[in-house]
C-alpha positions as CSV (number, residue, x, y, z in Angstrom):
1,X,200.8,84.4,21.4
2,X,204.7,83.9,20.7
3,X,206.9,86.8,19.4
4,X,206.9,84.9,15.6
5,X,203.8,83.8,15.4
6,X,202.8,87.9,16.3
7,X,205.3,88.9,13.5
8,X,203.5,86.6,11.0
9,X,199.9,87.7,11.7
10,X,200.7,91.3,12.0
11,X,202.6,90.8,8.3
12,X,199.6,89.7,7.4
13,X,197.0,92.2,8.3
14,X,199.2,94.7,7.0
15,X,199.4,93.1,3.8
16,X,195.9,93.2,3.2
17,X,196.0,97.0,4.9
18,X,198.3,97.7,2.4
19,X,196.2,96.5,-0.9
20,X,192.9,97.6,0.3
21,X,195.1,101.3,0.6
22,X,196.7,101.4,-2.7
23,X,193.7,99.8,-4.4
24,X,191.7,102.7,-2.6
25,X,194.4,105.1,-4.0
26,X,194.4,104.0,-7.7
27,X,190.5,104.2,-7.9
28,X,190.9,108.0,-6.4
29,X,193.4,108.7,-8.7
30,X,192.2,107.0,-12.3
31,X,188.7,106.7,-11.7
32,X,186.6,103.5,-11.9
33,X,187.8,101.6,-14.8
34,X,184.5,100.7,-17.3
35,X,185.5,97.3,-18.4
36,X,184.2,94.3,-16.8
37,X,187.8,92.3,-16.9
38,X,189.1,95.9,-14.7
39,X,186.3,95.4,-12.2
40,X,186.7,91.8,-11.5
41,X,190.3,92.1,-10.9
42,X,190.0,95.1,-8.0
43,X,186.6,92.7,-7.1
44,X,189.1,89.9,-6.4
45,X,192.3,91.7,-4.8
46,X,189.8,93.2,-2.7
47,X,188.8,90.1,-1.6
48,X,192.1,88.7,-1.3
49,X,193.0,91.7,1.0
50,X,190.0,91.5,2.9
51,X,191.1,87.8,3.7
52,X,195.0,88.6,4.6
53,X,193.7,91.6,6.3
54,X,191.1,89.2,8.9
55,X,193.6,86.3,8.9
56,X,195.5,89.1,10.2
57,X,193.4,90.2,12.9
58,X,191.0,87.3,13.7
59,X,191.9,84.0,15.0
60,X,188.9,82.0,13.6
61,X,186.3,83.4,10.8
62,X,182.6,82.2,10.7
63,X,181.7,82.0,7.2
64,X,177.7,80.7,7.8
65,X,177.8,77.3,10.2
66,X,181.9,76.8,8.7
67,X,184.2,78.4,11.5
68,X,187.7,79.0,9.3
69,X,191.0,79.1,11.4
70,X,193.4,82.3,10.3
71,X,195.6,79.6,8.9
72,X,193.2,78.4,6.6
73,X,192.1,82.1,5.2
74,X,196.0,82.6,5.1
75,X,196.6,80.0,2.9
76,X,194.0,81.1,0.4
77,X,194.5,84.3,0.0
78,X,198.2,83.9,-0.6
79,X,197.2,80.7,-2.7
80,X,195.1,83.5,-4.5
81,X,197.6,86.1,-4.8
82,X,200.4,83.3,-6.1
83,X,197.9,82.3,-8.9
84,X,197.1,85.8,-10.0
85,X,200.4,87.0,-10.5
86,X,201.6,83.9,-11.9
87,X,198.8,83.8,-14.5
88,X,199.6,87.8,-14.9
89,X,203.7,87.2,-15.2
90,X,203.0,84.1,-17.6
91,X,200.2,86.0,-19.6
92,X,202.8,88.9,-20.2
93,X,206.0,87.1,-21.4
94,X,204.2,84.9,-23.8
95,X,202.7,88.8,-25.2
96,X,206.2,89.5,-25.8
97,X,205.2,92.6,-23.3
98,X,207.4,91.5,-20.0
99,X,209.4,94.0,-18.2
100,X,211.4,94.2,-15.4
101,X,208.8,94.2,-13.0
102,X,207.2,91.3,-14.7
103,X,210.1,89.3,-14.0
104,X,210.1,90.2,-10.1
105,X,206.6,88.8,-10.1
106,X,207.9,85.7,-11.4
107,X,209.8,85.9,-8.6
108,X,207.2,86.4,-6.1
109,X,204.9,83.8,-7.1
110,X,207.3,80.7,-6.0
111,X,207.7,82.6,-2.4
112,X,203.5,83.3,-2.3
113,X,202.6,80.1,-3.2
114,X,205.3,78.2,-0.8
115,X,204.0,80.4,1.8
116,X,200.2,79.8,1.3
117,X,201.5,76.0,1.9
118,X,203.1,76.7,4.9
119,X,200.1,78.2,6.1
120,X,197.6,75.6,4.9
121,X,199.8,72.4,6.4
122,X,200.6,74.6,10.0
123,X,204.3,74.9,9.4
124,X,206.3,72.3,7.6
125,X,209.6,74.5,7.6
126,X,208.7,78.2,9.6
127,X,207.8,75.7,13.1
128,X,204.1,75.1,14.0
129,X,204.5,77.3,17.3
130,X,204.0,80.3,14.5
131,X,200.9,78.8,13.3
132,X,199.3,76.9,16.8
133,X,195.7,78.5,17.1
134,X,194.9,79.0,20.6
């Protein structure tokens, strides 16, 4: 495995460490929320860290008979994360209840979703050697 192509998978299983962590420490802290629309959202950034967190780790996943490459997983859950806070960012300025870290997710969305490109197409711009699957 070359040095960037290391860099890039360990990024990414810490990442998905890193939700799964904090997400771990908000339920600790506050409790399980009781509204549905709470629930689903931990239910998917779990999810999504799960997925950063084995793209990470794993080279290929087998989901059933479907063997996914890490590149593939990659793109999705950064795809996932992209739309999420986009949705989020976009949801809050139109409420007229944006602040400043709304703003740096609007931020962050452009860079996720280029990324989960990069990832799905094996490296337009970041070289393919960082996303050859061996």
């Amino acid at each position: 495995m070359n040095e960037r192509r290391e860099t890039f998978r360990h990024g990414l299983a810490a990442g998905g460490l890193a939700m799964l962590a904090g997400m771990g420490l908000l339920l600790f802290a506050f409790g399980v929320p009781g509204d549905l629309e709470s629930l689903a959202t931990i239910g998917v950034l779990t999810l999504v860290a799960l997925a950063l967190l084995l793209a990470g780790l794993r080279e290929r996943i087998s989901l059933g008979v479907v063997t996914v490459p890490w590149t593939r997983l990659a793109a999705l859950a950064l795809g996932s994360v992209a739309f999420f806070l986009g949705v989020g960012g976009l949801v809050a300025l139109l409420e007229g209840s944006a602040t400043v870290w709304t703003l740096l997710l609007l931020v962050v969305v452009p860079y996720a979703a280029w990324l989960a490109v990069e990832c799905w197409v094996s490296g337009r711009y970041l070289g393919r050697e960082t996303f050859a699957l061996e």
